[in-house]
TORLO-796390 format. One record per residue: residue number from 1; residue in three letters; x, y, z of N, C-alpha, C in turn. Coordinates in pm, whole numbers, plus 50000, padded with zeros to 5 digits. Atoms other than C-alpha are relative to their C-alpha. Layout:
% residues N
<r tornu="NUM" kolmar="ALA" n_x="X" n_y="Y" n_z="Z" ca_x="X" ca_y="Y" ca_z="Z" c_x="X" c_y="Y" c_z="Z"/>
...
% end
This chain:
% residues 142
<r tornu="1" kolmar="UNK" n_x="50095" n_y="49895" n_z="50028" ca_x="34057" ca_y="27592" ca_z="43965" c_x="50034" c_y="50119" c_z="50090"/>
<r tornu="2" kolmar="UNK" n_x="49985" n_y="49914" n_z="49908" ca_x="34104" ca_y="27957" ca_z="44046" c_x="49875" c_y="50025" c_z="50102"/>
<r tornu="3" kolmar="UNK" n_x="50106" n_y="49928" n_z="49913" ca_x="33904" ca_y="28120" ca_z="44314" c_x="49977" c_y="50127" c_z="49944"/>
<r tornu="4" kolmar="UNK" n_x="50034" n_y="49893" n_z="50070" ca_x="33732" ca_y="28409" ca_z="44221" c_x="49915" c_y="50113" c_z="50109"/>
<r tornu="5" kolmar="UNK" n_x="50043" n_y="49929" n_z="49927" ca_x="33642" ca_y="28724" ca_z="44392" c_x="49937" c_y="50137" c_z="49912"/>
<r tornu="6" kolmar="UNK" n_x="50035" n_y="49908" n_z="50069" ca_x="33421" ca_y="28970" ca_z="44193" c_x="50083" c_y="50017" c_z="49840"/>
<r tornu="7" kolmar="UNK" n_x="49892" n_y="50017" n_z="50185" ca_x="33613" ca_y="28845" ca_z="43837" c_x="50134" c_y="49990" c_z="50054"/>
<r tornu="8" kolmar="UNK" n_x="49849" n_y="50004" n_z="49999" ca_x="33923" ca_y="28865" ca_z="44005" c_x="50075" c_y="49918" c_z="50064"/>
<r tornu="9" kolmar="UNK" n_x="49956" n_y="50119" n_z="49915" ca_x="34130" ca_y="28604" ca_z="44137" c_x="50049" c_y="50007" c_z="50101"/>
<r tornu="10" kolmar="UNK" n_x="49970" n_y="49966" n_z="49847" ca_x="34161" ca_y="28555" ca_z="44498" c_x="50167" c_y="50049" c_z="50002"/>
<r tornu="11" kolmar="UNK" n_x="49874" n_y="49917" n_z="50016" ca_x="34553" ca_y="28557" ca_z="44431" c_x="50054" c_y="50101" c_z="50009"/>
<r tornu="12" kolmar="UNK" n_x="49959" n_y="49891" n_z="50035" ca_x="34574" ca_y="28860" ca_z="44319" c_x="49981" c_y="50100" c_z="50058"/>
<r tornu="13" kolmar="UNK" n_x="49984" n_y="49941" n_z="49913" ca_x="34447" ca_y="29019" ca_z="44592" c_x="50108" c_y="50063" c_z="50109"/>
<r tornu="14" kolmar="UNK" n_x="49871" n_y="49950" n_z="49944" ca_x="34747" ca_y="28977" ca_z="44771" c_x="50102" c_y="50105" c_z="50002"/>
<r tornu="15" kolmar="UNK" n_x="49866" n_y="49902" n_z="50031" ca_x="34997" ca_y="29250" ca_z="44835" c_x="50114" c_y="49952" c_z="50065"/>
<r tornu="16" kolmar="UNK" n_x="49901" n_y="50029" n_z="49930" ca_x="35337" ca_y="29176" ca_z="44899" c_x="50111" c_y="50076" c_z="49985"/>
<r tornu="17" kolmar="UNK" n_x="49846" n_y="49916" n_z="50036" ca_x="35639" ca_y="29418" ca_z="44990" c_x="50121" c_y="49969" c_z="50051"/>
<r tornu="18" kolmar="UNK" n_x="49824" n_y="50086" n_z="49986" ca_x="35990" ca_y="29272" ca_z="44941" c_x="50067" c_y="50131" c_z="50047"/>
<r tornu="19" kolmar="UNK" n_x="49934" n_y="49890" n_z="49940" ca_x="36119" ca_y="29640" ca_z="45032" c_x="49916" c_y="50086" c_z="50102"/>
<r tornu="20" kolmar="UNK" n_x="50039" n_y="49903" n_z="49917" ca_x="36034" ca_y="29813" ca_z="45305" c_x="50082" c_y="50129" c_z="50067"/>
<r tornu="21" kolmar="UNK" n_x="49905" n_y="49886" n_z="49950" ca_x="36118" ca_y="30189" ca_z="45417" c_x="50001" c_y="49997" c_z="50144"/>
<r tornu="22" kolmar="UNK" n_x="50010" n_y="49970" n_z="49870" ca_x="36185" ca_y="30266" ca_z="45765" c_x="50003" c_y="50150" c_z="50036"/>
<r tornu="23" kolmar="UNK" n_x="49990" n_y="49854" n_z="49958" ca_x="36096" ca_y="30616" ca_z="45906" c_x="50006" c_y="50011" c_z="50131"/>
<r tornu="24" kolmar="UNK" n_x="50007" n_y="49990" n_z="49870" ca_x="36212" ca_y="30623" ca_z="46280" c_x="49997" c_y="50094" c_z="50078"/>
<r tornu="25" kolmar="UNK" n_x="50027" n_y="49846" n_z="49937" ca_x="36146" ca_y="30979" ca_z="46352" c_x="49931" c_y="50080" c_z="49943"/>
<r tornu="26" kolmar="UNK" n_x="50080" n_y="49918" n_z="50078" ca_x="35908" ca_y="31246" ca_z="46268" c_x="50088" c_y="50061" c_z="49864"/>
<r tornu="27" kolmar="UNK" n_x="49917" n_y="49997" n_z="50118" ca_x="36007" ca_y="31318" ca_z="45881" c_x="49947" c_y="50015" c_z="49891"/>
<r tornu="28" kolmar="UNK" n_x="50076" n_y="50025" n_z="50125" ca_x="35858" ca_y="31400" ca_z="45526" c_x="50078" c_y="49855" c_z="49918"/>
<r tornu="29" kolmar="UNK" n_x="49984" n_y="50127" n_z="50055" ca_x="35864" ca_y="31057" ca_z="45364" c_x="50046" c_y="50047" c_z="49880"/>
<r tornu="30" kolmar="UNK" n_x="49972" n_y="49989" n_z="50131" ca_x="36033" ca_y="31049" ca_z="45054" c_x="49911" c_y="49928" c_z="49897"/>
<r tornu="31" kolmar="UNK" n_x="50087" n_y="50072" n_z="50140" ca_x="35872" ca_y="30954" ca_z="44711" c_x="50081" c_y="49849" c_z="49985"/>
<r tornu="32" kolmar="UNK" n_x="49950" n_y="50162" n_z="49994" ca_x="36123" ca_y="30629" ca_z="44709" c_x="49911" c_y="49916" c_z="50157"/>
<r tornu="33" kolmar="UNK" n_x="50058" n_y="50062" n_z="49848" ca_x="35975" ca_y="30527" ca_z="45085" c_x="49904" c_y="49937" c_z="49971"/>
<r tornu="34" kolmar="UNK" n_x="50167" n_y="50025" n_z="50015" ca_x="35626" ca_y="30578" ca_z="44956" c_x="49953" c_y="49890" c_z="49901"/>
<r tornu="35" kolmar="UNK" n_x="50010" n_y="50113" n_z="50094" ca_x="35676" ca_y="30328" ca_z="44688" c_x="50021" c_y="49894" c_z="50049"/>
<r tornu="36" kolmar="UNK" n_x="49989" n_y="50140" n_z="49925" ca_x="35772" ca_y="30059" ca_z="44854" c_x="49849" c_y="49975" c_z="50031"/>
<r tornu="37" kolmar="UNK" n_x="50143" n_y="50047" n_z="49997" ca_x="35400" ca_y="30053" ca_z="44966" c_x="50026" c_y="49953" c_z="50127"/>
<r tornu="38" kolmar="UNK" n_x="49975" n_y="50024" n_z="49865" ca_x="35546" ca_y="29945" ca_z="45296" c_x="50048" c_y="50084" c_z="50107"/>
<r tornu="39" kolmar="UNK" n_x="49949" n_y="49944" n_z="49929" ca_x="35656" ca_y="30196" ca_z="45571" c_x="49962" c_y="49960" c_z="50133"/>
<r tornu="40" kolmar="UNK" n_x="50019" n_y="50030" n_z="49840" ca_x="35727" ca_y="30120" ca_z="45930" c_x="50099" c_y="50059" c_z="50054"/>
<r tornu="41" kolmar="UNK" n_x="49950" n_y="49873" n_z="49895" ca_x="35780" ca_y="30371" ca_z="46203" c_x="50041" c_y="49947" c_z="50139"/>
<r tornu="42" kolmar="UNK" n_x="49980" n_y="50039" n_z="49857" ca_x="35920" ca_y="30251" ca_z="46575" c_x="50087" c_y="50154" c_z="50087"/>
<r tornu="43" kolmar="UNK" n_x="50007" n_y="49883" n_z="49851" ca_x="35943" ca_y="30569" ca_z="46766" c_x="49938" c_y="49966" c_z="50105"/>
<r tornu="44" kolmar="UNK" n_x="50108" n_y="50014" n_z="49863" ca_x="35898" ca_y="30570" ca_z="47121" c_x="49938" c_y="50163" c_z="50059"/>
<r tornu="45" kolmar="UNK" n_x="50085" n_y="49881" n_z="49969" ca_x="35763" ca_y="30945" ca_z="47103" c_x="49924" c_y="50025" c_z="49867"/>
<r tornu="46" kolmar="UNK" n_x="50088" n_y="49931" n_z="50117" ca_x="35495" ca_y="31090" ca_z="46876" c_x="50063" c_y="50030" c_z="49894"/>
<r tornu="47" kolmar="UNK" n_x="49936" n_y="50018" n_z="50089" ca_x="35588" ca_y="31088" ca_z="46549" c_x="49838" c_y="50074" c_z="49859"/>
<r tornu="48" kolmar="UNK" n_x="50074" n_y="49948" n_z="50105" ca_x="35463" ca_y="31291" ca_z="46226" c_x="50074" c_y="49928" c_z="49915"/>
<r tornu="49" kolmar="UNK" n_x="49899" n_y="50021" n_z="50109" ca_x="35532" ca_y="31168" ca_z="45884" c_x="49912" c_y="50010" c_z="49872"/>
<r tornu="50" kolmar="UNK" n_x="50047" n_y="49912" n_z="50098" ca_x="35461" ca_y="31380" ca_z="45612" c_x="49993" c_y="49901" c_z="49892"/>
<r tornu="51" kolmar="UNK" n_x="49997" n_y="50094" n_z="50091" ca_x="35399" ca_y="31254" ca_z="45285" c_x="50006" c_y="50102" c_z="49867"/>
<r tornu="52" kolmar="UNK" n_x="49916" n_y="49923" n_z="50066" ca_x="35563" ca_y="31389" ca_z="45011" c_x="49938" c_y="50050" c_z="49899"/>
<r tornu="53" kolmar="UNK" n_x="50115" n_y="49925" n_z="50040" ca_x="35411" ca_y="31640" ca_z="44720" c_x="49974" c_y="49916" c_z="49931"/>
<r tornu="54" kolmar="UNK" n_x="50031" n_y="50075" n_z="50108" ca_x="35195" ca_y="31511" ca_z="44450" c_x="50117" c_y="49968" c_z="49868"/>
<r tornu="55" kolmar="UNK" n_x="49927" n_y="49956" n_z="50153" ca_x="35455" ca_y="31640" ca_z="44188" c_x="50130" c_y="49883" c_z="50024"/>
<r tornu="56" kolmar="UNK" n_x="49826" n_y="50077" n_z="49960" ca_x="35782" ca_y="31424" ca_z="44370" c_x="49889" c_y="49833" c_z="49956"/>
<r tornu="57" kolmar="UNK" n_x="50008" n_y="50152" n_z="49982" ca_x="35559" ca_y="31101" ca_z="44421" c_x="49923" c_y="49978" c_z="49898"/>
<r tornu="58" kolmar="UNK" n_x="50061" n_y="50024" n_z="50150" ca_x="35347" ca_y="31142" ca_z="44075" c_x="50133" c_y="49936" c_z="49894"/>
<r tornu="59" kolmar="UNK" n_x="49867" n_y="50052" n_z="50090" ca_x="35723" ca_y="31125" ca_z="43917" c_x="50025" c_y="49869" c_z="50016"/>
<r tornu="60" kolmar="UNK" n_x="49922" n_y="50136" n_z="49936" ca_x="35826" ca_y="30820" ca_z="44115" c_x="49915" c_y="49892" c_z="49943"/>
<r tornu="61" kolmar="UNK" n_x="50100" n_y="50047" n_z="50016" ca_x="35525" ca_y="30655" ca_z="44030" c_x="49961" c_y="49949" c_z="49875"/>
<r tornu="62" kolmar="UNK" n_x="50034" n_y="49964" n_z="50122" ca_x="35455" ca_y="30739" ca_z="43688" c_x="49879" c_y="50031" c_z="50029"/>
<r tornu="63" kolmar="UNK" n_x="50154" n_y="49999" n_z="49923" ca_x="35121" ca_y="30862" ca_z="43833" c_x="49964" c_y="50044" c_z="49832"/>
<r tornu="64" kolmar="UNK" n_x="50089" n_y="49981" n_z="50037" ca_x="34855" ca_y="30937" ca_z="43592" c_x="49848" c_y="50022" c_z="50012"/>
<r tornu="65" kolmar="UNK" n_x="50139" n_y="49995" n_z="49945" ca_x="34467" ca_y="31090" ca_z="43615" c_x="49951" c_y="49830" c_z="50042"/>
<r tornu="66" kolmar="UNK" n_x="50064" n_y="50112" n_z="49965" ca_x="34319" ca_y="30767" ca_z="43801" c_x="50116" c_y="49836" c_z="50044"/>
<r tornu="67" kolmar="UNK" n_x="49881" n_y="50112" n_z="49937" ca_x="34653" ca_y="30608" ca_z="43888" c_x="49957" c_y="49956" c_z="50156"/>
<r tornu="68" kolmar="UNK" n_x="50043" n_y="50022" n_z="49839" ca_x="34553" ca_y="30409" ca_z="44274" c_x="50156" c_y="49945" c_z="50058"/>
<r tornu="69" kolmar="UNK" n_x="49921" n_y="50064" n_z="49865" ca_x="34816" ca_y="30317" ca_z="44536" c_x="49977" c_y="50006" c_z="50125"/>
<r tornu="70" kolmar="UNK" n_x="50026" n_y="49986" n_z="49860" ca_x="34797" ca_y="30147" ca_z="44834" c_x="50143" c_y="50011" c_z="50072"/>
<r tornu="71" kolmar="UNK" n_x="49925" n_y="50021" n_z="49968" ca_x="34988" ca_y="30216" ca_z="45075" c_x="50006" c_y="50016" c_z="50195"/>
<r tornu="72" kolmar="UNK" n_x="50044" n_y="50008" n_z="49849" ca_x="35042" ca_y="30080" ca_z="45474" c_x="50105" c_y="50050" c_z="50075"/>
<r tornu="73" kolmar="UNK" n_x="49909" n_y="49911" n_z="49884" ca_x="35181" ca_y="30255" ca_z="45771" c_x="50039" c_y="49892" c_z="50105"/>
<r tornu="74" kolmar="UNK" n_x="50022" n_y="50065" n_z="49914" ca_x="35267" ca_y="29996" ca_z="46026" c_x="50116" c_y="50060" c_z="50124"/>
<r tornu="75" kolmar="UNK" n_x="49972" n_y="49914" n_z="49885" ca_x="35324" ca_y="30145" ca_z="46364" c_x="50006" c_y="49871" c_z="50101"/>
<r tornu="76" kolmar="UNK" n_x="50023" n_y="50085" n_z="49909" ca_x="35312" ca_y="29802" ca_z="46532" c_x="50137" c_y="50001" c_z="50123"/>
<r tornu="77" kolmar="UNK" n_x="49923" n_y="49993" n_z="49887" ca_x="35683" ca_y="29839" ca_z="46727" c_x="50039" c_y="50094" c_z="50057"/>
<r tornu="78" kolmar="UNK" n_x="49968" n_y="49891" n_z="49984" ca_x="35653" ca_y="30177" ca_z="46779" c_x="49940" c_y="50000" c_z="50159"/>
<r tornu="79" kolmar="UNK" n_x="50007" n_y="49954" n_z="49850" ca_x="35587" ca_y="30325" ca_z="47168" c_x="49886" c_y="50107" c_z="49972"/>
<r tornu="80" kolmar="UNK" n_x="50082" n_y="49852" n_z="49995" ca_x="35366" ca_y="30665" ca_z="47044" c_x="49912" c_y="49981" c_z="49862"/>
<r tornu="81" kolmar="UNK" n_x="50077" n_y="49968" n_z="50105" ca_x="35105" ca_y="30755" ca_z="46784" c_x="50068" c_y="50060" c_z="49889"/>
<r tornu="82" kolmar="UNK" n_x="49954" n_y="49938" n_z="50137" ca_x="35207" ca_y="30823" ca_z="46406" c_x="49852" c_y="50089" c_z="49934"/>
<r tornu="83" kolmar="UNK" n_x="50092" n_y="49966" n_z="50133" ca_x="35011" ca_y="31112" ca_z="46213" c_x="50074" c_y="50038" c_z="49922"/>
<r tornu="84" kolmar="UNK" n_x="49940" n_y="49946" n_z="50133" ca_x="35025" ca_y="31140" ca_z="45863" c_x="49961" c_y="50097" c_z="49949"/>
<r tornu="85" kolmar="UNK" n_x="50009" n_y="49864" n_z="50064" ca_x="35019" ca_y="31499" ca_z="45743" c_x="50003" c_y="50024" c_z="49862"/>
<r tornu="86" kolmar="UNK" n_x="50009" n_y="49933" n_z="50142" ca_x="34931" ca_y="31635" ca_z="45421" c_x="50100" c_y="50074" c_z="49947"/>
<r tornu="87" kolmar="UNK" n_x="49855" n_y="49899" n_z="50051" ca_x="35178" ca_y="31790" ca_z="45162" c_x="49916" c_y="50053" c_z="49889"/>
<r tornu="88" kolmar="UNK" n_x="50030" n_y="49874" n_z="50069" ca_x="35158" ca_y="31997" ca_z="44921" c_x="49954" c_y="49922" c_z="49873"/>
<r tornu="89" kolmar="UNK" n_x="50026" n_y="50057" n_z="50094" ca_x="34933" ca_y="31874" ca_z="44613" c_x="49936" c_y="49819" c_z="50013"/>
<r tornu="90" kolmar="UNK" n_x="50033" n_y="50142" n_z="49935" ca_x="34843" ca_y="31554" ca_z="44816" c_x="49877" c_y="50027" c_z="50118"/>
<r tornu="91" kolmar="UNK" n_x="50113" n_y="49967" n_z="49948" ca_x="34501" ca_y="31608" ca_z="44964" c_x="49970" c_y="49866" c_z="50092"/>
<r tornu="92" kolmar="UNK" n_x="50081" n_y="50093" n_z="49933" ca_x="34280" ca_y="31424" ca_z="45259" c_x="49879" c_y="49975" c_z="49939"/>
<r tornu="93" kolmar="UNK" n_x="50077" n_y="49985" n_z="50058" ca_x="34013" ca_y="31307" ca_z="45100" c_x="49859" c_y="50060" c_z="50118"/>
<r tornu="94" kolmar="UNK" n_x="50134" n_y="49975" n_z="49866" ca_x="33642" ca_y="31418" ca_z="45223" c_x="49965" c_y="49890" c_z="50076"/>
<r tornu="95" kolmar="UNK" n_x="50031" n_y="50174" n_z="49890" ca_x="33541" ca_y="31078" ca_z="45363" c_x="50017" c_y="49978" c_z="50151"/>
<r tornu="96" kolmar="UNK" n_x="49920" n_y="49994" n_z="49873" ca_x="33826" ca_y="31145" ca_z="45604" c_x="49952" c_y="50124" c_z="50048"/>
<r tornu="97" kolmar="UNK" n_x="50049" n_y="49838" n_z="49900" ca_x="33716" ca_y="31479" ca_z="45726" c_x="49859" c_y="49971" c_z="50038"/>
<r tornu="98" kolmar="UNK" n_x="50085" n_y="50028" n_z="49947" ca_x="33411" ca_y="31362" ca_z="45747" c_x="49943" c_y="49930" c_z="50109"/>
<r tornu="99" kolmar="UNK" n_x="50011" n_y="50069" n_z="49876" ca_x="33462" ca_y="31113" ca_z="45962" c_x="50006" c_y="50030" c_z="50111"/>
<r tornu="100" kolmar="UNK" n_x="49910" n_y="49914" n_z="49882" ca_x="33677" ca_y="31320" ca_z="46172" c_x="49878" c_y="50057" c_z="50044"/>
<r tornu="101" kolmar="UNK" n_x="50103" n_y="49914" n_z="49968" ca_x="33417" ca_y="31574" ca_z="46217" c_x="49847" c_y="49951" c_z="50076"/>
<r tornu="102" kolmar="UNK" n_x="50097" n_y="50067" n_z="49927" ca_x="33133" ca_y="31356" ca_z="46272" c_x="50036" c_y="49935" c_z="50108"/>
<r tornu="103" kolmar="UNK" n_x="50002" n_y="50027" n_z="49892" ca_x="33287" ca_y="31198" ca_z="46560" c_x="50083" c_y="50067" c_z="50125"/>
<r tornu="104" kolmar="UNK" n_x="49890" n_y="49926" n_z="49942" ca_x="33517" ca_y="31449" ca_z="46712" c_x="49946" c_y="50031" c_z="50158"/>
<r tornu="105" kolmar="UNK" n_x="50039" n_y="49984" n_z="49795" ca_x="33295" ca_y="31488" ca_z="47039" c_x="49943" c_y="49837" c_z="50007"/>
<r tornu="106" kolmar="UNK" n_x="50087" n_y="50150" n_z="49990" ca_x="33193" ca_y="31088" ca_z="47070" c_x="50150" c_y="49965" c_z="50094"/>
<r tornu="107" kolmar="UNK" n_x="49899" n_y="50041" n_z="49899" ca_x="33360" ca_y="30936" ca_z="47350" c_x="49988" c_y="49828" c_z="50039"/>
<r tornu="108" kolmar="UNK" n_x="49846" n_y="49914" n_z="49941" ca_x="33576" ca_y="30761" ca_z="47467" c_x="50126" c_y="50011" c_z="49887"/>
<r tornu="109" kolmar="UNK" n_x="49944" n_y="49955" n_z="50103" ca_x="33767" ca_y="30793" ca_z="47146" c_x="49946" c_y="50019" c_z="49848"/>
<r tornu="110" kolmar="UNK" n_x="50033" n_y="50043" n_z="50158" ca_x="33730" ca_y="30922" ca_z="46792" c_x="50029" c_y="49936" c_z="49921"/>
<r tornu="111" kolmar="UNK" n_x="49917" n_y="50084" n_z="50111" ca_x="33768" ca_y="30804" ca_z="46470" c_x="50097" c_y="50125" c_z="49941"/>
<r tornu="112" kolmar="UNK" n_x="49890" n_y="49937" n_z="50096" ca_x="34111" ca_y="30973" ca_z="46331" c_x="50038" c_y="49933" c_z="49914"/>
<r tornu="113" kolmar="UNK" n_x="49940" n_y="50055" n_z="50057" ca_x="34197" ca_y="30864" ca_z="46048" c_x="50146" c_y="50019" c_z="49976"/>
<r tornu="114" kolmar="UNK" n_x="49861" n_y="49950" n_z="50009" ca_x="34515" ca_y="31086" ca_z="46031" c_x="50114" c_y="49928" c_z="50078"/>
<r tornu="115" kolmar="UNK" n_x="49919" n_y="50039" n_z="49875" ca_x="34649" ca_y="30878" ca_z="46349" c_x="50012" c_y="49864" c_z="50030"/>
<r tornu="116" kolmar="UNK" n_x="49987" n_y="50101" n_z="49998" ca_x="34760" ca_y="30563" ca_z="46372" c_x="50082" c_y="49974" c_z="50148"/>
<r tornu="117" kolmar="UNK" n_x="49960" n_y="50000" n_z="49863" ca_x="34825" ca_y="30392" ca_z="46718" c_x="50089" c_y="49913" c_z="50029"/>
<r tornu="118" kolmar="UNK" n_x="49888" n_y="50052" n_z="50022" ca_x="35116" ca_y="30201" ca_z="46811" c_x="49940" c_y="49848" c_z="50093"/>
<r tornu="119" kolmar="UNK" n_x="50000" n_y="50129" n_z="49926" ca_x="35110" ca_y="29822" ca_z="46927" c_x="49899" c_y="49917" c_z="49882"/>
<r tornu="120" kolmar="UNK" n_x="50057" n_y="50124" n_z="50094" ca_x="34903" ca_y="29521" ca_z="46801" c_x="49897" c_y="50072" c_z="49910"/>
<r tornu="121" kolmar="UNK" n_x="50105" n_y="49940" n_z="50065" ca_x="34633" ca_y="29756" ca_z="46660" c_x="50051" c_y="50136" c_z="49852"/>
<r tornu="122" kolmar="UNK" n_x="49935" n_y="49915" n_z="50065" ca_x="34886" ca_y="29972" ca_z="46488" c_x="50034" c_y="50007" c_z="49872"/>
<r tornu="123" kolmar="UNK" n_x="49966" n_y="49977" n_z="50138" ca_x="34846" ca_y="29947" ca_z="46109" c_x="49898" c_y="50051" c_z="49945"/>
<r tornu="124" kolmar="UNK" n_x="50126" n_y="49920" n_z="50071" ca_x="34675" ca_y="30144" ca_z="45879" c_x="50052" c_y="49979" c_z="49797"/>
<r tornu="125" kolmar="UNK" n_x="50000" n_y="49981" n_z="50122" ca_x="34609" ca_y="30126" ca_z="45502" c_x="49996" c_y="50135" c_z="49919"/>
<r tornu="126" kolmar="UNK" n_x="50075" n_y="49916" n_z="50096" ca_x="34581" ca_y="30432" ca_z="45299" c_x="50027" c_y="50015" c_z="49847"/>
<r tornu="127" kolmar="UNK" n_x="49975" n_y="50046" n_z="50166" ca_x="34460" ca_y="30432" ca_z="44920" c_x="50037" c_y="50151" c_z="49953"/>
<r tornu="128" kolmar="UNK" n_x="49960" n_y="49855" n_z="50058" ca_x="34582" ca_y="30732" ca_z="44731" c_x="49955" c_y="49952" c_z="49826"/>
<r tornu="129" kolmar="UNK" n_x="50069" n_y="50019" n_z="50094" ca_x="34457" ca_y="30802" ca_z="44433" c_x="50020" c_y="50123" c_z="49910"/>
<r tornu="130" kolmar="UNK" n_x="49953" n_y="49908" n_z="50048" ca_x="34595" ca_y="31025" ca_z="44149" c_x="49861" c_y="50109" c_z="49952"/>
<r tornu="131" kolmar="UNK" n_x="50045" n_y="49902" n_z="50102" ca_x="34399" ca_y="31342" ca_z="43982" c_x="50014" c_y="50029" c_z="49877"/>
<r tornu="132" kolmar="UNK" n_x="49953" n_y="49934" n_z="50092" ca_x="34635" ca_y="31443" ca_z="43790" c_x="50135" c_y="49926" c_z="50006"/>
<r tornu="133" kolmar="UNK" n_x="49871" n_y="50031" n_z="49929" ca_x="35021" ca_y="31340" ca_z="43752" c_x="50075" c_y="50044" c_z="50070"/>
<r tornu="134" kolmar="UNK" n_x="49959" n_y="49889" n_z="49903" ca_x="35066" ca_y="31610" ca_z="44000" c_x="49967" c_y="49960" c_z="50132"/>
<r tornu="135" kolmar="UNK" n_x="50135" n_y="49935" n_z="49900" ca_x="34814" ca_y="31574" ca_z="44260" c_x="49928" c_y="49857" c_z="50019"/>
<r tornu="136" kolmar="UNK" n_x="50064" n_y="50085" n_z="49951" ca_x="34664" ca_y="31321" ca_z="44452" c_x="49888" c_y="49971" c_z="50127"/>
<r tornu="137" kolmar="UNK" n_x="50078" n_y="49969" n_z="49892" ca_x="34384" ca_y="31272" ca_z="44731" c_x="50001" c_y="49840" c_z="50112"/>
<r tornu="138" kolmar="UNK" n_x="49986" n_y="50110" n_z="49935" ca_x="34399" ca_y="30997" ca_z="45010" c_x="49931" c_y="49944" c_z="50137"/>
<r tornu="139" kolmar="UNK" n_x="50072" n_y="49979" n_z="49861" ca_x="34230" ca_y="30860" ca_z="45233" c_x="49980" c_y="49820" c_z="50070"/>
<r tornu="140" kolmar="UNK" n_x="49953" n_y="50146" n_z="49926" ca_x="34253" ca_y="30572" ca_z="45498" c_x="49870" c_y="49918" c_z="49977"/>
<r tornu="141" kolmar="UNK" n_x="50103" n_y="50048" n_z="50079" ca_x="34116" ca_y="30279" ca_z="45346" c_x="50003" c_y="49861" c_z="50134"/>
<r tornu="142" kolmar="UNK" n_x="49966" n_y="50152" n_z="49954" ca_x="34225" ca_y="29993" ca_z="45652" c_x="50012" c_y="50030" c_z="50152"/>
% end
């Protein structure tokens, strides 16, 4: 008997990525990287990594209005903080600004979602989520 989680079978929950990209320096991610659904960064200095426009990673994709991908950052052997920067046609969603904003004076750290921190705590999910097959909005879901 399956297990069942809201109709859907526990199974299928699972994600699993047989390819993974590696980005070891600050860098706009390519639309192949971002597919993989796996990226892992090991810089031992601060590290940006862009994420590429709606129009490159809608192609790669086959995006469509209401197309979702997840996709995780894992910063776990890295030395410095990874943020992920917005591109062109690839939006933060509000959620995330909101968050930001609401805790930006709360101490002793905020919530960034843009920033992922390096070591055992160092992975982040974010879901992206098409508009259009152009254009997408994203926002950290993990």
């Amino acid at each position: 008997m399956s297990r069942q989680s809201i109709g859907v079978p526990i199974e299928n929950i699972q994600e699993e990525h047989s390819t993974v990209a590696y980005v070891p320096a600050t860098a706009t991610a390519t639309a192949d990287q971002v597919a993989t659904g796996y990226i892992v960064t090991t810089s031992a200095a601060a590290t940006t990594l862009t994420l590429p426009t709606g129009t490159l990673l809608g192609q790669r994709l086959g995006a469509k209005a209401g197309t979702v991908f997840n996709l995780f950052v894992d910063n776990t052997g890295g030395a410095d903080v990874v943020t992920v920067a917005v591109a062109t046609n690839g939006i933060q969603s509000n959620f995330d600004l909101e968050i930001t904003a609401a805790t930006a004076s709360v101490t002793p750290a905020a919530i960034t979602p843009l920033t992922i921190p390096s070591g055992a705590t160092g992975l982040a999910r974010y879901t992206i989520v098409f508009s259009s097959p152009t254009a997408y909005v994203f926002t950290r879901s993990a």
